[in-house]
DRENKEBA-793839 format. One line per 3 residues: number of its first residue (from 1); for each residue x, y, z of C-alpha. Coordinates in steps of 0.5 Angstrom, whole numbers. Example, Ala and Ser with C-alpha at 12.3 -4.5 7.8 and 13.67 -1.06 7.14 Angstrom:
<votis>
1) 25/-9/16; 27/-2/14
</votis>
This chain:
<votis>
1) 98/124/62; 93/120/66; 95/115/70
4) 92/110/75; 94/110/83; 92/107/88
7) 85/112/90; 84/111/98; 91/112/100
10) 91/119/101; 91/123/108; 91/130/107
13) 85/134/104; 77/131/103; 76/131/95
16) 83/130/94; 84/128/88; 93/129/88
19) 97/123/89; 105/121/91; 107/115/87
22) 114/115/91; 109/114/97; 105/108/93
25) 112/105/91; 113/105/99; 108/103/102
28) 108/97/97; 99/100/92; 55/117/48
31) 56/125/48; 53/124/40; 57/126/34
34) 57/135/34; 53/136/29; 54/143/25
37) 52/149/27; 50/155/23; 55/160/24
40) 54/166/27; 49/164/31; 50/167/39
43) 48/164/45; 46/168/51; 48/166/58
46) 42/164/61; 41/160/54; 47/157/55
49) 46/154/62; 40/151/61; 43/148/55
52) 47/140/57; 53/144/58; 51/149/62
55) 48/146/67; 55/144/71; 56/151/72
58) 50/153/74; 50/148/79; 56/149/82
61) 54/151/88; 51/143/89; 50/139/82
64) 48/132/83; 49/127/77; 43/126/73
67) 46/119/69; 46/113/74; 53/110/73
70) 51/104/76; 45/103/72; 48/105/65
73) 54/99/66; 48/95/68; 46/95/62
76) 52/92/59; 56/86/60; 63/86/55
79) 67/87/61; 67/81/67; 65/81/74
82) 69/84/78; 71/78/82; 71/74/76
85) 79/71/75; 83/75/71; 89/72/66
88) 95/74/66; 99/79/62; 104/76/58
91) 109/81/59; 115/80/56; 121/84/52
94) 119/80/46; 112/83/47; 114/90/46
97) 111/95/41; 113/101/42; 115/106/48
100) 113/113/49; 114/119/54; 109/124/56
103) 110/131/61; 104/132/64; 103/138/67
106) 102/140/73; 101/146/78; 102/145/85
109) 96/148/88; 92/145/82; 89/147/76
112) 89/154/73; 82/156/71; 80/163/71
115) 79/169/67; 83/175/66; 85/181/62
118) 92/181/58; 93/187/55; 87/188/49
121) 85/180/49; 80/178/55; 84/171/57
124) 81/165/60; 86/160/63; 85/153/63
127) 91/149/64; 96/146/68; 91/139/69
130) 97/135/71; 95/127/70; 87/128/70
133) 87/132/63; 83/127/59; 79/124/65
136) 76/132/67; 77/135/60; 69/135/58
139) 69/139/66; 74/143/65; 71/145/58
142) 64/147/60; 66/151/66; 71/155/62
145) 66/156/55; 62/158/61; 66/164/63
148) 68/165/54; 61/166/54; 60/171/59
151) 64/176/55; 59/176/49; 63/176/42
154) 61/170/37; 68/169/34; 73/166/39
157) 80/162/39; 82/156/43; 90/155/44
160) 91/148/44; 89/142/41; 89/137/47
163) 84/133/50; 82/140/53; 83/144/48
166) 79/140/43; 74/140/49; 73/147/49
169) 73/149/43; 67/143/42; 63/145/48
172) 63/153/45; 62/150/37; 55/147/41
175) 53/154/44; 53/158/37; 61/160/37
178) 65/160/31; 71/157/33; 79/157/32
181) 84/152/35; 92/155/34; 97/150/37
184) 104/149/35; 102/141/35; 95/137/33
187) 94/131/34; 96/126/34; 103/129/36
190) 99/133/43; 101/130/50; 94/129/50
193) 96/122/45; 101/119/50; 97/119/55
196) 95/114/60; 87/115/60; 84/110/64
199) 79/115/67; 81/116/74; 83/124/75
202) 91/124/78; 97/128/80; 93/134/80
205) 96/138/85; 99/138/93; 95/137/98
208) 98/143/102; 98/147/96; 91/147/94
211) 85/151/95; 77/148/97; 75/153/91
214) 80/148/87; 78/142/89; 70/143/89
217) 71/145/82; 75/139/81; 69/135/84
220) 64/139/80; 69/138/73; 69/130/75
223) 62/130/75; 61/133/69; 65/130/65
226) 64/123/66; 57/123/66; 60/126/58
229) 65/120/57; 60/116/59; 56/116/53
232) 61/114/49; 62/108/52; 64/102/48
235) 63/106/41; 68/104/37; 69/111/33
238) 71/113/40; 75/108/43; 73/109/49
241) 70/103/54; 69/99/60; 74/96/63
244) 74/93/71; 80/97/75; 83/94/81
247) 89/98/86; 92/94/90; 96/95/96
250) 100/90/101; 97/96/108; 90/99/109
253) 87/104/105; 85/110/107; 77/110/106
256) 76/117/110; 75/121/104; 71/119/97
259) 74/118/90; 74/125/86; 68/127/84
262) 65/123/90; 64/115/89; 58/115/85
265) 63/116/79; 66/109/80; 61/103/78
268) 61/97/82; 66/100/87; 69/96/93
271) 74/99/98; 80/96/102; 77/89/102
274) 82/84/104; 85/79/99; 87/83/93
277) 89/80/86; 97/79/86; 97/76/92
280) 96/83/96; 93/85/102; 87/90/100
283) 85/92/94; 79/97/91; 76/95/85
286) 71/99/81; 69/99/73; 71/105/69
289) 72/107/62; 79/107/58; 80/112/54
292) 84/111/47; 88/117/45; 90/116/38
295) 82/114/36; 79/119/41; 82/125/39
298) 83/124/31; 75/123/32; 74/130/36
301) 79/134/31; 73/130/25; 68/132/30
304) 71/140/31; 72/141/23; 66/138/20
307) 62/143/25; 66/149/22; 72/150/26
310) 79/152/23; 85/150/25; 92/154/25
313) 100/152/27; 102/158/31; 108/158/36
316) 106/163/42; 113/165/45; 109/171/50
319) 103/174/52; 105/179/46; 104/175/42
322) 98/174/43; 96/181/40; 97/178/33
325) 90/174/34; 85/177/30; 79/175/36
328) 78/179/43; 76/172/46; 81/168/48
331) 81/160/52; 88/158/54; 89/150/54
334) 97/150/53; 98/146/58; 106/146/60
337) 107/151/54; 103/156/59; 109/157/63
340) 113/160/59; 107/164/56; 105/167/62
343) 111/166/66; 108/162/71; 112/158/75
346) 107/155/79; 107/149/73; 112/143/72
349) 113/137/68; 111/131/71; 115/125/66
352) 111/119/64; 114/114/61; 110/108/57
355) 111/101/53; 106/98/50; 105/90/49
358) 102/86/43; 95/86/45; 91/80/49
361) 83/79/47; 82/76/54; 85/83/57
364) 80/87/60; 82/89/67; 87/95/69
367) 91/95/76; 96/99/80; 100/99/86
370) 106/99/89; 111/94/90; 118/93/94
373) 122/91/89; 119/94/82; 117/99/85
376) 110/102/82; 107/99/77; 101/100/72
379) 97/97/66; 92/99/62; 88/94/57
382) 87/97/50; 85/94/43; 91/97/40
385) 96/93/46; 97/93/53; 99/99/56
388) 104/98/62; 107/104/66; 110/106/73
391) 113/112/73; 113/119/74; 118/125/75
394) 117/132/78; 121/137/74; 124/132/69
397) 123/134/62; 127/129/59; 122/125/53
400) 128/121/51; 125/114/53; 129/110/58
403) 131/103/57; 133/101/65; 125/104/65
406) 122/99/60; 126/93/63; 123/94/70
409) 116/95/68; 117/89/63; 120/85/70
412) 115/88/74; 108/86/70; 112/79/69
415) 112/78/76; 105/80/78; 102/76/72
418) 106/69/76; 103/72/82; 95/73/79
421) 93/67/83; 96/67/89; 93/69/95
424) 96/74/100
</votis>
């Protein structure tokens, strides 16, 4: 699930986009509706990069974003200034809604996101997106449908029914393919539902892991992908919109290297300032989009069928099970599942652990950072409630909540919220 950190604080690879959470604690941190497509109707390659979706791809050698971030926020204004005051969260055990626990998954040297033959099908993987599955999944959609394609058959089969896998099978629907999605769970009992989703990719990889081929195609995927988020902005049906987002810190940031995807993505960005919110030495601040799982994903499954897509519950224990899939052309987007399917052992879970509070209108900021005491701490506003979170374990496949875990977030927000005027 995608969750806020404290962007700046990075000190391994230029475009690195991973981040430590025990480091952050320490250191104290409108894509139109898809409208149906006849079937049968085949796109050839060179139609399908001149197309929205294929332009990423062709540009991978150097793609520069065509919608001006600044300049689409400009033209809305239901989020405040990113200096104005801020009103305090009313964190509370009594404010408590609900508590939910996720497994990103995540591979140590990043995403997975290539094409290979496993016996009669032609597979391509795209998975293993740890906290950044939402904020690059249009991204990682387009390139994947893009190596699909190349294969040249009309009917293809999409494993998975996140965010990611949702994606995909939307992009290839869109260049003439029909599709079908075989996943042991839908929406809304994905991962991709108890996701964080503040548009920000994280957790994606260890820095002495990655290669430049893998963070220049997460740059190109980030790219790609909010320039899609962005036109959903503040459409309701969606569920996605503006928030302002601060990451505070009580040591200097590392501004040596841009924000994934390069700081054009983040509008109104402002890095290492001193004097943050909480009473925090330094802070970055930027607007972004919040994303909300449950409405977002329950449109793009609407979205999926009434182009003409089908979806069938199927449970792949190994490769051979993919024999039983009528289609030669297959995209993976398992996620976590792919470990075992593929026998990759490079993919892990990354636990999170979320609750949520009754929601407050005037709550339209999100923040992240580490603290001495609380360790580290974010929120999220959404419509339905506040999100509060600050945990991430590696190897943890625990969903079971915690309730020590709840108390400390609950404390945690409930002291920053009393220090929202103070000055550092």
């Amino acid at each position: 699930m995608p969750l806020s950190y404290v962007p700046g604080t990075e000190d391994a690879v230029p475009g690195q986009a991973d981040f430590n959470y025990l480091t952050c604690a320490a250191n104290a941190r409108q894509l139109a509706r898809t409208k149906s497509l006849k079937k049968g109707c085949v796109m050839r390659r060179r139609d399908f990069l001149a197309t929205g979706m294929g332009a990423g791809v062709a540009a991978l050698g150097g793609c520069a974003s065509t919608v001006s971030p600044a300049a689409e926020f400009g033209r809305d204004d239901l989020v405040r200034p990113i200096g104005a005051p801020m009103e305090p969260i009313r964190s509370s055990m009594d404010r408590v809604t609900r508590t939910i626990v996720g497994l990103r998954p995540f591979r140590k040297p990043g995403p997975r996101l290539e094409a290979v033959k496993v016996g009669t099908k032609d597979v391509v993987h795209n998975y293993g997106h740890g906290g950044g599955g939402v904020s690059l999944s249009w991204g990682v959609a387009e390139l994947a449908a893009s190596l699909a394609k190349d294969f040249g058959r009309p009917r293809i089969t999409v494993l998975g029914s996140g965010a990611i896998g949702l994606s995909t099978a939307l992009v290839l629907q869109q260049s003439g393919a029909e599709v079908t999605i075989c996943a042991k769970e839908f929406p809304p009992y994905t991962t991709s539902n108890v996701a964080g989703a503040m548009w920000h990719p994280v957790t994606l990889f260890e820095g002495d892991r990655v290669s430049p081929g893998t963070l220049k195609m997460l740059d190109l995927a980030s790219r790609i992908a909010f320039n899609r988020f962005i036109r959903f902005a503040n459409d309701p049906g969606y569920g996605v919109y503006w928030i302002r987002q601060y990451s505070i810190s009580e040591t200097p940031m590392n501004t040596s290297h841009e924000y994934v995807g390069g700081d054009a993505l983040y509008p109104g960005l402002v890095r290492n300032r001193p004097g943050g919110p909480f009473g925090f030495a330094y802070y970055d601040a930027y607007y972004t989009l919040m994303i909300d799982p449950d409405i977002y994903l329950r449109t793009l499954v609407n979205d999926f069928l009434g182009a003409g897509g089908r979806m069938q519950e199927m449970t792949f224990e190994s490769e051979g099970d993919l024999e039983r899939l009528p289609d030669t052309t297959i995209v993976n987007c398992m996620g976590l599942g792919s470990g075992k399917v593929f026998g990759d052992e490079e993919i892990i879970p990354a636990r999170g652990q979320l609750s949520f509070l009754l929601p407050q209108r005037e709550i339209e900021y999100g923040y992240a950072g580490g603290t001495e005491e609380y360790g580290l701490l974010y929120s999220f506003p959404r419509k339905t409630g506040i999100l509060l979170g600050g945990s991430v374990g590696k190897g943890d496949w625990d969903l079971n909540p915690r309730a020590d875990e709840v108390k400390r977030m609950v404390d945690g927000h409930a002291w920053l919220a009393s220090r929202i005027n103070a000055k550092a």
